[in-house]
N, C-alpha and C positions, 0 to 999 in steps of 0.2 A: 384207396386211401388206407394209409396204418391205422393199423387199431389192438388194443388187447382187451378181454371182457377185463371188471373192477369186479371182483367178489367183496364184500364185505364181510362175510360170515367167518367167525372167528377171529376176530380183527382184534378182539379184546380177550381171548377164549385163555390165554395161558398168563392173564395179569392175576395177580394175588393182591389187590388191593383196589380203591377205588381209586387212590393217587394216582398207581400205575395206567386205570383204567382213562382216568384225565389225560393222563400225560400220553397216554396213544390216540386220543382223540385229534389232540392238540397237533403232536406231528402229521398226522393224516392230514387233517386241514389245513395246516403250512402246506406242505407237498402239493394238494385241490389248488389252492390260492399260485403256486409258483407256476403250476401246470396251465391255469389257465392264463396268466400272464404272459406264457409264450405261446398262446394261441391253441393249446387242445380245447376239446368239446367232448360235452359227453353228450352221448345220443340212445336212448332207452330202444331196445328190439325185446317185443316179447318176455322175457322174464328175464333180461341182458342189461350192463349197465355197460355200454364201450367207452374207451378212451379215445379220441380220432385225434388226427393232426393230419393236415393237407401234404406237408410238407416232411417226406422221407427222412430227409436231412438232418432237421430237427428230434424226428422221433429216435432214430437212431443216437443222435449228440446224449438222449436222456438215458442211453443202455435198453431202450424196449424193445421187444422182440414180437414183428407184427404176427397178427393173426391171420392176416389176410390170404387167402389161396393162393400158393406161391403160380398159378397161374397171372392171376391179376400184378402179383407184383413184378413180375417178368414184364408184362406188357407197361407197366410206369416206368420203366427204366426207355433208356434213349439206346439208339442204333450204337451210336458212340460208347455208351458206359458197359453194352453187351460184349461189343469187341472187347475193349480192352479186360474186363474180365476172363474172356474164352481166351487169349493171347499172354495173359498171366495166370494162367490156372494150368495145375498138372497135368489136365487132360490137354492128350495130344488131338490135333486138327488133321492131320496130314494124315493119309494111308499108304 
């Protein structure tokens, strides 16, 4: 599954105001609200706040970049979408 840890820390660290301090509150929690409206989840690990979404496709559509061990992600990918990757990519096949 994609995911990227959520840090919060410093989320408000370079406002010079309390205004400014609202007003990044405010966009964060638009953004939480939009995120979960297309189906991510956060999921708490240990001292971890993840973003998940089941759906590659999706995560990708919002510019995120998963965390996941590019092993697992290898193996979510279909026979289909490996070829045509290895068959469009500079690396040669042939010897």
């Amino acid at each position: 599954m994609n995911f990227f840890t959520w840090k919060d820390n410093g989320l408000t660290s370079d406002c010079s105001s309390l205004d400014a301090m609202a007003s990044r509150f405010e966009e964060t929690a638009n953004l939480m609200k939009k995120l979960s409206k297309k189906g991510f989840k956060l999921k708490k690990t240990q001292n971890n706040q993840l973003i998940l979404h089941p759906d590659p496709e999706v995560f990708d559509q919002w510019g995120f970049i998963s965390e996941e061990v590019p092993f697992k992600q290898l193996c979510l990918m279909s026979d289909e979408e490996l070829l045509f990757k290895l068959e469009n990519s500079s690396v040669s096949t042939d010897k």
